[in-house]
C-alpha positions in Angstrom: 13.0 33.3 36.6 14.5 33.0 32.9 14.9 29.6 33.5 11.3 29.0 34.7 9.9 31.0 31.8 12.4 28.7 29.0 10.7 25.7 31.3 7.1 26.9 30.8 7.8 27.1 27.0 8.6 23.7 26.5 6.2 21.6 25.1 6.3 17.8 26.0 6.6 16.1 22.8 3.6 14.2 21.3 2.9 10.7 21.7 2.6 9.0 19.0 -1.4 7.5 18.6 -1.9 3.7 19.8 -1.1 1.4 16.8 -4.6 -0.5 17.0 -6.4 2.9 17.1 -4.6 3.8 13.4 -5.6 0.9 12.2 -8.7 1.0 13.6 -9.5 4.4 11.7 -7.5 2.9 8.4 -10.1 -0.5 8.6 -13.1 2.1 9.2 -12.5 4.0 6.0 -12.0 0.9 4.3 -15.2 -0.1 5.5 -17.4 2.3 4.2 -15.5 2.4 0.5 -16.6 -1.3 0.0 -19.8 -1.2 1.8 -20.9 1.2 -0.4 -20.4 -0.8 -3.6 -23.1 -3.3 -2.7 -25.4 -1.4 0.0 -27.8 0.0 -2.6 -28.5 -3.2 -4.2 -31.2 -3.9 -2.4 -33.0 0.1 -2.3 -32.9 0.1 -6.3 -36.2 -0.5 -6.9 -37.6 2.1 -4.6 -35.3 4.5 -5.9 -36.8 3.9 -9.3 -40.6 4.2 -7.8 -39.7 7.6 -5.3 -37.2 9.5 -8.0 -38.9 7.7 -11.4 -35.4 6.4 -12.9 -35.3 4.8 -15.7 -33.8 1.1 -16.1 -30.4 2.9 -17.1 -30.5 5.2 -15.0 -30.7 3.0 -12.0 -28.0 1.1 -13.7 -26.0 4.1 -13.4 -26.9 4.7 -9.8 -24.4 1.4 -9.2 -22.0 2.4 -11.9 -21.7 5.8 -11.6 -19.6 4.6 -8.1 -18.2 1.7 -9.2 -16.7 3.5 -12.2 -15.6 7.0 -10.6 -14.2 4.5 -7.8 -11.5 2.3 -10.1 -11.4 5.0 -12.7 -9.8 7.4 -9.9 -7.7 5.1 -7.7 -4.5 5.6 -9.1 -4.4 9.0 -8.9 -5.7 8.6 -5.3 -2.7 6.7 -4.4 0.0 8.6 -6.1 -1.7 11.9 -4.9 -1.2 10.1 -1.1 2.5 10.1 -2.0 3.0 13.2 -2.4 0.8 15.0 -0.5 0.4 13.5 2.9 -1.4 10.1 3.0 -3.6 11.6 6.4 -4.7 14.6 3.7 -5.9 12.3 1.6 -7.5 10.1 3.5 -9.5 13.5 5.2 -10.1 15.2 1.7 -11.4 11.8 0.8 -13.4 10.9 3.5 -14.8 14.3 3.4 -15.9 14.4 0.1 -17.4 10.5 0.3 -19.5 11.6 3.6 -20.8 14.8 1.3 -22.0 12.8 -1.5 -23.8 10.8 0.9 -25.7 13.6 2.5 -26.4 14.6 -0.8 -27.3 11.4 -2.8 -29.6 10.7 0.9 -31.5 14.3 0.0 -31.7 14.1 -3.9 -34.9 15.0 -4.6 -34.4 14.0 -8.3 -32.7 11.5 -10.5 -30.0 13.3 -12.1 -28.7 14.6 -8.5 -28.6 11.1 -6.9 -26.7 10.0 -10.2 -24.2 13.0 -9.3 -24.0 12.2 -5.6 -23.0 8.5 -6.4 -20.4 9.3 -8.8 -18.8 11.8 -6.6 -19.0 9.3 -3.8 -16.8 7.0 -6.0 -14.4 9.8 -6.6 -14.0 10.3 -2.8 -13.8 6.5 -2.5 -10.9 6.6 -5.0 -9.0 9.2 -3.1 -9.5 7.7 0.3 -9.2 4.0 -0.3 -5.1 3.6 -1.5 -4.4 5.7 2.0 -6.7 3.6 3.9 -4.0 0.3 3.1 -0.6 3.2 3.0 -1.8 4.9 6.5 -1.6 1.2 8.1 1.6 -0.3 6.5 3.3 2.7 7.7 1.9 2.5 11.1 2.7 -1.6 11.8 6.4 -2.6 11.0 6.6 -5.1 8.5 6.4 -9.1 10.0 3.8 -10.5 11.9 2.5 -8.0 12.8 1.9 -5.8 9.7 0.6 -9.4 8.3 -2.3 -9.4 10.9 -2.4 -5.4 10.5 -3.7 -6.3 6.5 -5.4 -9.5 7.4 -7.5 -7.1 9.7 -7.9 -4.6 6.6 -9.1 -7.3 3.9 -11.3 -8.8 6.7 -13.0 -5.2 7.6 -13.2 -4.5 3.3 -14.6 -8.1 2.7 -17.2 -7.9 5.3 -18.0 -4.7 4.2 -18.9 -6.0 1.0 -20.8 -8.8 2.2 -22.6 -7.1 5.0 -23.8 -4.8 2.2 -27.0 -6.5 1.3 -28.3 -7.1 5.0 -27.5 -3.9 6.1 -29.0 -2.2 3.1 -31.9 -4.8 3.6 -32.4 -3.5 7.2 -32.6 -0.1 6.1 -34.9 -0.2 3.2 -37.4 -2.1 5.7 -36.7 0.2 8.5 -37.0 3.2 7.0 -36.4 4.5 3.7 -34.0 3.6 0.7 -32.6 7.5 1.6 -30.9 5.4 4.7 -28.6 3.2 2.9 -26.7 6.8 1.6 -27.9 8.9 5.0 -26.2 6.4 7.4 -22.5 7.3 5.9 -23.0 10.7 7.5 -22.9 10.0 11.1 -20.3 7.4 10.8 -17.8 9.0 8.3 -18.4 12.4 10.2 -17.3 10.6 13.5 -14.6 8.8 11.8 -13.3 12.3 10.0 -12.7 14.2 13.9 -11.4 10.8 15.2 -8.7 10.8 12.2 -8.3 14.3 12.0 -6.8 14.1 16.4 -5.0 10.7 15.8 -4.0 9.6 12.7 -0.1 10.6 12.1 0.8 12.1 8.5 3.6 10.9 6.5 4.6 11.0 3.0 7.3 10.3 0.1 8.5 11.6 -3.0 9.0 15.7 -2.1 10.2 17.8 -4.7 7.9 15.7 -7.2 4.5 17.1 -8.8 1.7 15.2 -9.6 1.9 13.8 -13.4 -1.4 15.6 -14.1 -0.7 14.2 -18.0 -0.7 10.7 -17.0 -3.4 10.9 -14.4 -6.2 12.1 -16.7 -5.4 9.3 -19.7 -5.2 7.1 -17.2 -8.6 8.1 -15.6 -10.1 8.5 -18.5 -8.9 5.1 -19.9 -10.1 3.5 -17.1 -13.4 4.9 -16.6 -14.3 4.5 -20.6 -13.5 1.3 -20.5 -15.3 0.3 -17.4 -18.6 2.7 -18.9 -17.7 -0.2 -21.8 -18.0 -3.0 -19.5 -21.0 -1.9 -18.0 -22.9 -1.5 -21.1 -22.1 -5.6 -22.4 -25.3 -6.8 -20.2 -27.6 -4.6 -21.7 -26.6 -4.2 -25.4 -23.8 -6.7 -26.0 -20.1 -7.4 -26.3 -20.7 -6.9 -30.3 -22.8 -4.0 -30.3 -21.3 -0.7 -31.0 -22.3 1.1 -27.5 -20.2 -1.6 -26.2 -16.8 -2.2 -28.9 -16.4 1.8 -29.1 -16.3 2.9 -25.5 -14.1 -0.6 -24.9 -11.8 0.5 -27.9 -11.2 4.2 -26.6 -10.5 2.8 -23.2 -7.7 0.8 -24.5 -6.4 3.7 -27.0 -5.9 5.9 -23.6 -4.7 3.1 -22.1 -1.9 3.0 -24.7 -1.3 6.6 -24.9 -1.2 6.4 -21.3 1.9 3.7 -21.3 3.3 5.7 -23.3 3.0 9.2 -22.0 4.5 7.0 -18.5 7.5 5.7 -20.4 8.7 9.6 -21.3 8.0 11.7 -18.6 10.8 12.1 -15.9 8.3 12.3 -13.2 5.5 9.6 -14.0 2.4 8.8 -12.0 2.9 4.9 -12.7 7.1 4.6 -12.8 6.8 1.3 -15.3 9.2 -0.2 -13.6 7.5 -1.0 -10.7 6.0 -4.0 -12.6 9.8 -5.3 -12.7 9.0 -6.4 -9.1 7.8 -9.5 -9.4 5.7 -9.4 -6.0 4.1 -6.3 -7.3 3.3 -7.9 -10.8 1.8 -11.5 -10.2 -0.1 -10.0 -6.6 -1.5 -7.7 -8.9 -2.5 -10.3 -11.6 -3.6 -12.9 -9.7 -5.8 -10.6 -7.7 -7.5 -9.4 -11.0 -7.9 -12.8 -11.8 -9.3 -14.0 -8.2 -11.9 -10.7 -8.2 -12.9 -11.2 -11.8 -14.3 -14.9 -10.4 -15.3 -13.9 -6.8 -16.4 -10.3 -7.0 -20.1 -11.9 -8.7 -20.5 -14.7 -6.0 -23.2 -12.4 -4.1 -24.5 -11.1 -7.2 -25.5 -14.1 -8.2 -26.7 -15.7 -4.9 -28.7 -12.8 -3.6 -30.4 -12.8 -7.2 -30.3 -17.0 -7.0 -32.3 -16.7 -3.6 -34.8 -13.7 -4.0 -35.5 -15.1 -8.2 -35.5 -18.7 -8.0 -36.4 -19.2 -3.8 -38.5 -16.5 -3.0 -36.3 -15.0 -0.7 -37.3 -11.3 0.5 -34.0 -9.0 0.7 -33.5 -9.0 4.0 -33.7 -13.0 4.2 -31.4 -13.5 1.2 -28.8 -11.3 3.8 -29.5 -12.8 6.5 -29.0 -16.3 4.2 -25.6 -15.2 3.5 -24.7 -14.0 7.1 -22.5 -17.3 7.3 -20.7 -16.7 4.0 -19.5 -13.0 5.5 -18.6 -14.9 8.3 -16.0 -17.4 7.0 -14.7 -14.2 5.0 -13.7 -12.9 8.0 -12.3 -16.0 9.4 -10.5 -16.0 6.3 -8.5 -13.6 6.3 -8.0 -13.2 10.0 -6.4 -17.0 9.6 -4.2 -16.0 7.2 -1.3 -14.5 9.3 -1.0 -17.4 11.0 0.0 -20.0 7.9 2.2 -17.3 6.4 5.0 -17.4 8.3 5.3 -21.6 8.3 4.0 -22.0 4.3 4.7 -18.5 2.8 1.9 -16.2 1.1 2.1 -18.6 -2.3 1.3 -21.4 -0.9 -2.0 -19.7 1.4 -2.8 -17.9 -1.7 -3.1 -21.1 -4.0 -4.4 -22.9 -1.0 -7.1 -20.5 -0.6 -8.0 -20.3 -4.1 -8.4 -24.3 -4.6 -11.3 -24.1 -1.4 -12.3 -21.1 -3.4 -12.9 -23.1 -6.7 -14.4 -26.1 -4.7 -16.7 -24.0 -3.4 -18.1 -22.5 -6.5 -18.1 -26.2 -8.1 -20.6 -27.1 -5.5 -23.1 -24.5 -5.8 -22.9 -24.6 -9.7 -25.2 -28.0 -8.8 -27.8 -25.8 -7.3 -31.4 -26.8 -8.3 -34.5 -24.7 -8.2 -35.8 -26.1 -4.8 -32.5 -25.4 -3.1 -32.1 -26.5 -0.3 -30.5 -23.6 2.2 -27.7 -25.7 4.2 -26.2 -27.4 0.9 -27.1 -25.0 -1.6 -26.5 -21.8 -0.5 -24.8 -21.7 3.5 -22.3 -24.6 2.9 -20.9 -23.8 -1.0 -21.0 -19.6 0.3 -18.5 -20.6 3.3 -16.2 -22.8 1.0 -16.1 -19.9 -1.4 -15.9 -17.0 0.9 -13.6 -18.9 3.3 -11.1 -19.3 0.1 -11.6 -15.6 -0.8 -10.3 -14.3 2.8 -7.2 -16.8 2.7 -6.6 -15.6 -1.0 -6.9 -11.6 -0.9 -4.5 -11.2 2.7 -1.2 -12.8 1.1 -1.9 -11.2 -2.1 -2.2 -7.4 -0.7 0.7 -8.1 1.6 3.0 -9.5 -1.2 1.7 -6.3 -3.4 2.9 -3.7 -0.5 6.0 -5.6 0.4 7.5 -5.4 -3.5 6.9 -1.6 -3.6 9.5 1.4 -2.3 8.8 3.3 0.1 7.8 6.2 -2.3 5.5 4.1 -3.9 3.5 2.8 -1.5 0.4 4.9 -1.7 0.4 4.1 -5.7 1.1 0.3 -5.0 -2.2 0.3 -2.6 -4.2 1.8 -5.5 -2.6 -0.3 -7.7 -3.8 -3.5 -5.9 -7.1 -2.1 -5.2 -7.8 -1.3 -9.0 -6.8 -4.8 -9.7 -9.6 -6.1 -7.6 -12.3 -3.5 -8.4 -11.0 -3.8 -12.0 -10.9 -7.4 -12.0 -14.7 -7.6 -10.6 -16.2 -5.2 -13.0 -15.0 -7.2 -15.5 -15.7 -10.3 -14.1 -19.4 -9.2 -13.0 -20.3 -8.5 -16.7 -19.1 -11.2 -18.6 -20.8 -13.4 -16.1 -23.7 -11.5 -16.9 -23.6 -12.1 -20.1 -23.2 -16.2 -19.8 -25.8 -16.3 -17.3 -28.8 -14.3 -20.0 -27.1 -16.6 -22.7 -27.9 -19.9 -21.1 -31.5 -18.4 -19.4 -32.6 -16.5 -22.8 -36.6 -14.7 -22.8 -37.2 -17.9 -20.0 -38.0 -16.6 -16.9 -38.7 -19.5 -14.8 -37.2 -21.2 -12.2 -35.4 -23.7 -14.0 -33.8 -21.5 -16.5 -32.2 -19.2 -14.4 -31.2 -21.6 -12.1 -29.1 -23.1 -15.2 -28.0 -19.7 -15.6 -26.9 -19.0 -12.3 -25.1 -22.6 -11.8 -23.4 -21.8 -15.3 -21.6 -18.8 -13.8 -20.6 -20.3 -10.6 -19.1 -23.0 -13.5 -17.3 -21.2 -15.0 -16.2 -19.0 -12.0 -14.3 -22.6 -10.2 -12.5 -22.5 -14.1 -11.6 -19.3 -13.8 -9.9 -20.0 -10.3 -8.2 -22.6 -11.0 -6.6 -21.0 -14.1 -5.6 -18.6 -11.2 -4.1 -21.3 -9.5 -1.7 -21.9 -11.8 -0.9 -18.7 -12.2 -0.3 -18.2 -8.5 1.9 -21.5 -8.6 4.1 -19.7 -11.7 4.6 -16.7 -10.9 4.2 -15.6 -7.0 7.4 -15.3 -4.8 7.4 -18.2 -3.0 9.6 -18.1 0.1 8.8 -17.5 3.7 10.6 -14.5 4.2 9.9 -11.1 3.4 9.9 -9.2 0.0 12.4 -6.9 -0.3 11.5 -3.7 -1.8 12.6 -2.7 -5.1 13.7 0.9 -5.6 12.2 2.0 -9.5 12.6 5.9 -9.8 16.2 7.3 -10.1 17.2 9.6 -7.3 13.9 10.4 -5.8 13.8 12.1 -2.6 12.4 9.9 0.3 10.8 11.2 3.8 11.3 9.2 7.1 8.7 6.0 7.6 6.0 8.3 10.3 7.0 7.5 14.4 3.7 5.8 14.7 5.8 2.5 13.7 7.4 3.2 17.1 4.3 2.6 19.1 4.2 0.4 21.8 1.4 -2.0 21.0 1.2 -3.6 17.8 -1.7 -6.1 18.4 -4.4 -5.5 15.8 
């Protein structure tokens, strides 16, 4: 009878979640960080009429994400770390599906302005676990390679599929819809992750370098409220050079604040790591050229063609397509040629892609200037970002893993903010008070110019300074004596097919 009772009280041990389902759940969360960035594009001008905004205020309603979002990352990552990369990825998730509902209901400006930024701020927490939760989950080799080829597929379609979904909605029903439709999903994806996804986490016996994550927020997001402003007022005018100075100053104070402290939230070492350092710059460099390529078409085809939104995304429904096929390739050239090569590779189609459409006329014509010179570029951006990312996570320790993956995503968000502005600023240079055709066509093609020089200065980069041998990068331990938990047992799972 004793033996019976001992019998009934043991419980069968769990089985570890499916691989694909983890990263499944991972790719999801990913999907509605990046979506978000470009979705409202198209609903601006209703919000304007239906909540009365004001030019910079619906400015803000795009940078009040963009900026909580890369302001934030960092300590997002880090935060996964130590605290459980599944907790993050909920607390995160949560908050971003909140905001939604909220920003959806706003009933005035000033609250959808709110609900945006704190959308960003969820972002920020949830996007470094999205990329830590899935590199724990797929051992590293093939099939971690196609694990983050699936991920930067999944993020770059959500970025592209942003302006025909939000064009869909906005016809449909309401601009509310582009915000509302986050609820359902992310709500489905929160009880989905909350059953399934496994927890894991490094660095115990470590606290959170609460110093060093608010210079470093605050550095970030002044700088980027700096960038923001140089299309409006400027790179010399003072509402631009002060914000971008005080940025820089916390910047500094934050470099140094990480040097000193026993405990920091960006171990400085970690740039010592080559694969960590050049992945990072070169995908800076790559996002500060690529980021504005659907800017810039969606405004070429709705200014200059005539293009309603939803046809300008249906127009580009090719381009989001070769992304895809992109980065989904990518796995299978890495392991012959080695992420350097793919990454320069990727980056020259890239850059030939962007030459082409800078010879884009007024009467463009769809197949040669807009689907052909799209696929060239966004074909180049999928073969680009999977090498980088995977060279970026394979350079880190373990323990630094969640910061790495905020690391690399700053880079790009970084990178593109930066990259979106100056752009910006070319484009109104060469078009002036003109509003016709013609002049912003010259405008337009002048960006996508200098974009394929900006590229190919990241060529060389890539050539430089990326690792560049076939096997894998071996991680490089840069915090003395830290405490390290066990990888979780979901990288014991029997399918690894993603």
């Amino acid at each position: 009878m004793l033996e019976a009772t001992d019998a009934t009280r043991r419980l069968p041990a769990r089985t570890p979640p499916p691989t694909w389902l983890v990263v499944a759940l991972a790719c999801a969360g990913q999907f509605l960080v990046v979506l978000d960035v470009s979705v409202v594009n198209v609903a601006l001008p209703s919000m304007r009429t239906d909540l009365g905004l004001s030019a910079q205020g619906l400015q803000w309603v795009v940078n009040g994400y963009a900026i909580a979002f890369a302001g934030f990352m960092l300590l997002g990552g880090r935060a996964g770390d130590l605290y459980g990369r599944k907790l993050m990825f909920l607390v995160g998730l949560g908050l971003f599906t909140l905001a939604s509902l909220g920003g959806g209901l706003a009933q005035e400006g000033p609250e959808l302005l709110i609900a945006r930024a704190v959308q960003g701020l969820g972002a920020a927490v949830l996007a470094p676990s999205t990329l830590t939760i899935l590199t724990a989950a797929v051992p590293e080799g093939a099939a971690r390679a196609r694990a983050i080829a699936t991920w930067t597929a999944v993020g770059a379609g959500g970025g592209a599929a942003g302006g025909l979904v939000g064009g869909l909605l906005v016809d449909a029903l309401s601009w509310r819809w582009v915000l509302l439709i986050n609820v359902p999903v992310g709500a489905v994806v929160l009880v989905c992750s909350l059953r399934w996804l496994p927890e894991s986490r490094n660095g115990a016996g470590r606290r959170l370098d609460l110093p060093g994550a608010v210079l470093v927020t605050s550095g970030l997001a002044t700088l980027a409220y700096g960038i923001s402003q140089t299309e409006a007022a400027g790179w010399t005018a003072a509402a631009t050079l002060l914000p971008l100075a005080a940025g820089l100053a916390l910047i500094g104070l934050f470099l140094l604040v990480e040097a000193r402290t026993t405990a920091p939230l960006m171990p400085l070492g970690l740039f010592r790591a080559r694969a960590v350092s050049s992945a990072n710059a070169a995908m800076f460099l790559s996002g500060s050229a690529m980021f504005c390529m659907w800017y810039f078409m969606t405004l070429y085809a709705q200014n200059v063609l005539g293009y309603s939104p939803l046809e300008a995304g249906l127009a580009l429904i090719p381009s989001s397509l070769a992304v895809l096929i992109g980065s989904k390739s990518a796995p299978r050239f890495l392991p012959r040629f080695g992420a350097r090569a793919v990454a320069v590779t990727g980056t020259l189609i890239a850059a030939s892609g962007f030459a082409w459409q800078s010879a884009m006329t007024p009467r463009g014509d769809y197949l040669t200037e807009i689907m052909f010179p799209g696929v060239l570029m966004m074909l180049g951006a999928g073969l680009t970002a999977t090498p980088l990312a995977a060279l970026a996570t394979s350079g880190a320790a373990p323990g630094e893993a969640g910061l790495v993956s905020g690391l690399i995503n700053t880079s790009r968000t970084m990178g593109g903010s930066l990259g979106l502005a100056v752009m910006s600023t070319i484009a109104a240079a060469r078009t002036g008070s003109s509003t016709t055709g013609q002049a912003m066509t010259e405008g337009y093609a002048l960006v996508f110019r200098t974009s394929a020089g900006v590229l190919l200065a990241g060529v060389v980069l890539m050539a430089l300074w990326l690792p560049g041998g076939r096997t894998r990068s071996t991680p490089t331990k840069v915090t003395p004596a830290e405490p390290t938990s066990a990888e979780p047992t979901s990288t014991e799972a029997t399918s690894t097919e993603v």
